[in-house]
N, C-alpha and C positions, 0 to 999 in steps of 0.2 A: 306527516309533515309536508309532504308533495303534494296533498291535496291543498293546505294554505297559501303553500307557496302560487298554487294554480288560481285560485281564490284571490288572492292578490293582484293577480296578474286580467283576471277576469272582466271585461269578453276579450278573447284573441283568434287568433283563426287555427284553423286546426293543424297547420303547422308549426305554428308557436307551442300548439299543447303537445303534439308530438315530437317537438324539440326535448321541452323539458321532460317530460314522460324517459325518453331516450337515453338524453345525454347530460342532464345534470350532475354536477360532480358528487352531489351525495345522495340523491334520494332517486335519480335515474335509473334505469334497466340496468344500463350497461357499467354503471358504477356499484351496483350491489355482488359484482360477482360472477366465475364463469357461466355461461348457460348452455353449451354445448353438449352435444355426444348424448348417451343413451341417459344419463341422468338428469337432464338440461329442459332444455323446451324447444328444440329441433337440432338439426344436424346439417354439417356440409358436406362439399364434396374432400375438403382436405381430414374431414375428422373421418369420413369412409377411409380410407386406405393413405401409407406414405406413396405408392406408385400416381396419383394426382400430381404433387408436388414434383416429385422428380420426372416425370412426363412434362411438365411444364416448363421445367429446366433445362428441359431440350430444345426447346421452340427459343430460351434465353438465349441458349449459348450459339446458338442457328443466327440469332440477331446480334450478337455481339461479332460472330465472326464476317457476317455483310456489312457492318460500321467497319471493316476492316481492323479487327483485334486492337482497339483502341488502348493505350496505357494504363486510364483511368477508364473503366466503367463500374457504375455504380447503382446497385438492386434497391430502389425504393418502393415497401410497401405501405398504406394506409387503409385501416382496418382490418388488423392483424389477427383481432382475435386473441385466442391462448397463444397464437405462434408457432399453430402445428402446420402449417404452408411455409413460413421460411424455415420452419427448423428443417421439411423436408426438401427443401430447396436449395437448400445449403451442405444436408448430407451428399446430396447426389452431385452438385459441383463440386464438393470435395474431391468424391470419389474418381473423375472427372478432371481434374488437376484445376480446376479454373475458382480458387477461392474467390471470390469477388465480394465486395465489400457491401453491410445490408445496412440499409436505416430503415426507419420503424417510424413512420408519423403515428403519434397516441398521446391524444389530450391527457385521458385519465389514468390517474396513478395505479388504481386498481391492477386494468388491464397491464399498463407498464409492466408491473411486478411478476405477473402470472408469464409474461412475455421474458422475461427476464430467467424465469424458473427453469421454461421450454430449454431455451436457448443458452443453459449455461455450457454445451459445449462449443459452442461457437462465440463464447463470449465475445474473445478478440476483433472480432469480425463486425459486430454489432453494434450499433449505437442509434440512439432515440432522441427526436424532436418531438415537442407539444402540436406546431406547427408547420405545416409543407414551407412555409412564409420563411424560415428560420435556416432552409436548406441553401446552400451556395447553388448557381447554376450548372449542372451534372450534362455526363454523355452517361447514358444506359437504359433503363429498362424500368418504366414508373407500372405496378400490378396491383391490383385488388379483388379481391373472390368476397361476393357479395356485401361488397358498400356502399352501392347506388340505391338497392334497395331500403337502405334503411335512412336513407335522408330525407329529411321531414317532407311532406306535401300539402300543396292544397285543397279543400275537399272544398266539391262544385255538385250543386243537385238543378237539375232542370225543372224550374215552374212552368205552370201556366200563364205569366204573364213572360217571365224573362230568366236569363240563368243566373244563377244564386252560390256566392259564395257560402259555405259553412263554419261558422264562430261556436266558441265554445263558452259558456257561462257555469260559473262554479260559486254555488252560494251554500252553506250552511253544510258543507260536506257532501249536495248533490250537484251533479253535473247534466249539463242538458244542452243541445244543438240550439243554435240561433240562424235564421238562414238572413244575410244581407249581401250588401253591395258585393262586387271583385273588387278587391282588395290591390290589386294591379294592374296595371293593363297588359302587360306580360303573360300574363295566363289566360284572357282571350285569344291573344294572339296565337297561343296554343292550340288551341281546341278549335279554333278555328279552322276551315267549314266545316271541320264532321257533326258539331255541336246543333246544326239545324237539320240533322236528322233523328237525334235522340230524342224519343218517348218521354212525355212528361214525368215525374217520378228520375228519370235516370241518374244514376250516379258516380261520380270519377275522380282522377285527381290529377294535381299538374306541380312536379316537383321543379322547386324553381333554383334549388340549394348546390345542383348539376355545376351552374354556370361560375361559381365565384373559384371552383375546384380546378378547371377548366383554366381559367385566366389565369393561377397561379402556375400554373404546371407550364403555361406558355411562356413566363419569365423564368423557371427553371431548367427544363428538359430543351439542351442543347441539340443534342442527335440522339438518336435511341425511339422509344415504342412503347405506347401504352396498352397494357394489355388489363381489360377488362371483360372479370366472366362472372356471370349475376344471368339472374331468370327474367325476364321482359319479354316487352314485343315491339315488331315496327309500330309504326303511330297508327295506321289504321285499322290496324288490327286490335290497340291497345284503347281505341276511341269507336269500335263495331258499333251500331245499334246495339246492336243484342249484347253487349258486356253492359250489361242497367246496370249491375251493383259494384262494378269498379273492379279494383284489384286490391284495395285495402284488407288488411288481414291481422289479426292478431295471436300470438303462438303461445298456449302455457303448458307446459307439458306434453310435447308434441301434440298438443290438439288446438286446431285451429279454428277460429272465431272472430264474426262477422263485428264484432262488439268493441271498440277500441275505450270503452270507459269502464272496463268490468276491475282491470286490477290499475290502476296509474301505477308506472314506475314498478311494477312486479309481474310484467309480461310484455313480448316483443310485439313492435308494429312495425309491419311492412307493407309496403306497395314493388308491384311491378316495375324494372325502370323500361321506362320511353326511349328506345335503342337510337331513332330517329332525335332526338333530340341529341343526343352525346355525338352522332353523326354531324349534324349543324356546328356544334359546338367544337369539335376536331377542328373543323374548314372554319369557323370566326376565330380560332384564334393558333391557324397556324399549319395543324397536323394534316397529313394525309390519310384517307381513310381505307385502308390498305385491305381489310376484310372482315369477314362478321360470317360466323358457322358455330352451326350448331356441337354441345360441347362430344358428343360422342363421336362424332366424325372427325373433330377437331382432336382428340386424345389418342384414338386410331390411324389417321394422317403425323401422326408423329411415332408409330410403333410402340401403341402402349402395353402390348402382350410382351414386348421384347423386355422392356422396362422392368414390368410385374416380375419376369426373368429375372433380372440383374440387383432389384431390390428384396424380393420376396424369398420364400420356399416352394411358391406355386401352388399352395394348399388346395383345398375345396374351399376352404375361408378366403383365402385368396381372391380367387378367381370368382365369387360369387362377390363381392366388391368390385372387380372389374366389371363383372354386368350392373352393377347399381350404378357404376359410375359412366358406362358408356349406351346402354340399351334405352330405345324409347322407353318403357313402362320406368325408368331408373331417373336418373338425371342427365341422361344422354340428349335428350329432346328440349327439355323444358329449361334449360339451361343455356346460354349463347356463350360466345367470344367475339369483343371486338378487339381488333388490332387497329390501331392510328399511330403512325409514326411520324418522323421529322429526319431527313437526312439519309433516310432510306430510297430505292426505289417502287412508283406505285406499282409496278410487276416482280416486287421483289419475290424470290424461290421460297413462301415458308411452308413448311411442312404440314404445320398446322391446315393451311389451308390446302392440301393438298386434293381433298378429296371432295370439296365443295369452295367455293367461293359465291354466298348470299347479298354482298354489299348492295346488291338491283335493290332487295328488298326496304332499303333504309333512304330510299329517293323516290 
C-alpha cells in the first residue's frame, strides 16, 4: 500500500520519500510497531542499560537547580521511543525526591500506546501532545536521544556539469533515482564551500526539517536547556572530501544498508546530524550554545559508575553495558551531547561538561 501511496505522490525528492517511508501514520516504519532492543533492527543507548537515563538525570536536576529550583519545571521529550529514557528518568528523580512533571511530543498512536505501557508507573506524572505546537510556554529541560537523525533529508550527488539534487520516481511497484534541479536554495547554502571540493560521483545529504523544530521550541522553552544526544559530526567533517557516499543508511535487523528502497515503510533510515547546523540554529533563534562532548566523557563527567551503584547490582552484565555505553569501540565516541540553553549562564558549572568542552569544534 506505501508503495501506491509513493506512486502517487511521484517524483519527490528524497525527503519526501523518506518522510512517508518514516512517519506515515499507517503504512510507516515507525507506525508498524516497536523496532528496538535485540529483537528490533538496532539498539540505543537507553535500551543498553537503565543507568543512561538515570545519569542524565543528574545533569537535569544540576540544570534545574542553576535556574534556581524553579516552582514549575517541566521534562519535555520528543521521540520517545517505547519510553524506556523517561521511564528511566523518572525512576531515578523519583528516587531523588524531585518528581517533575514529563510530556511526551508523539504524533503516532502506535508509539503513544507502547509509551503509555512503559510508563504506567508513572502514570500521574505523564501526559502526551501530537504537537510541540500544542504545549504552553515551559521553564525546564526540552531532551531527545536520537531524533535528529531520523528526520527526513535531502540527497545531493555531484555531477560533471553541476550539483544535483536526488528525486525519487515510483511507477509500476519499481522505484528509481532521478537527479535534478536543488529543490531550495537553503541547502546550497549548506554545503556550501565544501561542495567545490567533492569528487565527481560524491554523495550527501542536507536535513532541512532541524529548522521548523528549532523555531517552535523558541516560542516554548522560557529558561531551561536543550539537551540533545544523537551520533553526527561538525559540518566539515560531515561534508570531508573523502565522506563520497554520505551518511545515509538503512537498518533491518541490525544490519545496515547502503539501499534505502530495498524494504519502504519495513526498515529504518537514517542520516548523521549536522551538529553545526543545530549550533546556527540555537544562536537564530535564541539559545546559548553552552557545549557539545562526546557522550563517554559526557556520562563519566557526571559519575556514571557512582550511578551504575545506586541503580544496579554491579553485575558483570552491568558493568559490560557501561563500557558499551561510555568506551570509544562502544557508544562513547560516536555519539555527542549538545547542550543550548536559555536563562542559563554561558560558563554555567555542568558536569556533563566537566571533562571536555568541544563547542571550538561547531564554529
Amino acid at each position: 500500500m506505501l508503495l501506491e501511496i509513493l506512486e502517487a505522490e511521484s517524483p519527490m525528492t528524497f525527503a519526501r520519500y523518506m518522510e512517508l517511508c518514516l512517519y506515515h501514520e499507517r503504512y510507516g516504519y515507525y507506525a508498524r510497531g516497536p523496532r528496538l532492543g535485540r529483537e528490533g533492527d538496532y539498539f540505543t543507548s537507553p535500551t543498553v542499560h537503565r543507568v543512561f537515563g538515570a545519569t542524565l538525570a543528574r545533569q537535569i536536576l544540576e540544570i534545574y537547580e542553576l535556574l534556581g529550583a524553579p516552582e514549575e519545571f517541566l521534562l519535555v521529550e520528543a521521540g520517545a521511543g517505547e519510553g524506556w529514557l523517561a521511564r528511566d528518568l523518572l525512576d531515578y528523580l523519583e528516587r531523588k525526591g524531585r518528581p517533575f512533571p514529563y510530556l511526551i511530543v508523539e504524533p503516532l498512536p502506535n508509539l503513544k500506546s507502547l509509551q503509555e505501557e512503559t510508563l504506567r508507573p508513572h502514570a500521574s506524572r505523564v501526559r502526551w501532545v501530537k504537537d510541540l505546537s500544542e504545549i504552553p510556554p515551559f521553564t525546564g529541560v526540552f531532551l531527545s536521544n536520537e531524533l535528529f537523525d531520523s528526520l527526513p533529508v535531502h540527497l545531493l550527488e555531484k555531477t560533471p556539469e553541476d550539483l544535483k539534487e536526488v528525486y525519487v520516481e515510483v511507477s509500476g511497484g519499481e522505484i528509481r533515482e532521478v537527479l535534478s534541479e536543488i529543490s531550495q536554495p537553503e541547502i546550497l547554502k549548506r554545503v556550501l564551500p565544501y561542495a567545490l571540493y567533492w569528487p565527481e560521483g560524491y554523495r550527501t545529504e542536507v536535513c532541512l526539517a532541524y529548522e521548523p523544530l528549532y523555531k517552535e521550541l523558541s516560542k516554548k522553552l522560557v529558561r531551561g536547556a536543550i539537551l540533545t544526544l544523537d551520533y553526527g559530526f561538525p559540518r566539515p567533517d560531515y561534508y570531508h572530501p573523502q565522506r563520497s557516499r554520505g551518511t545515509l543508511l538503512a537498518y533491518f535487523r541490525h544490519r545496515a544498508s547502503e539501499n534505502p528502497y530495498a524494504r519502504p515503510g519495513h526498515q529504518d533510515l537514517t542520516a548523521h546530524v549536522d551538529f553545526t547546523a543545530l549550533r546556527e540554529l540555537g544562536e537564530k533563534y535564541g539559545f546559548l550554545n553552552l557545549g557539545f562532548i562526546q557522550q563517554g566523557p559526557f556520562l563519566v563527567g557526571l559519575r556514571v559508575e557512582e550511578v551504575l551503584a545506586e541503580v544496579s547490582e554491579n553485575t558483570f552484565r552491568d558493568r559490560e553495558a557501561l563500557k558499551l555505553l561510555v568506551l570509544p569501540e562502544g557508544l562513547g565516541h560516536s555519539h555527542w551531547v549538545l547542550i543550548q540553553g536559555r536563562g542559563l549562564a554561558e560558563e554555567a558549572p555542568l558536569s556533563g561538561l566537566r571533562l571536555a568542552n568541544r563547542i571550538n569544534l561547531l564554529y
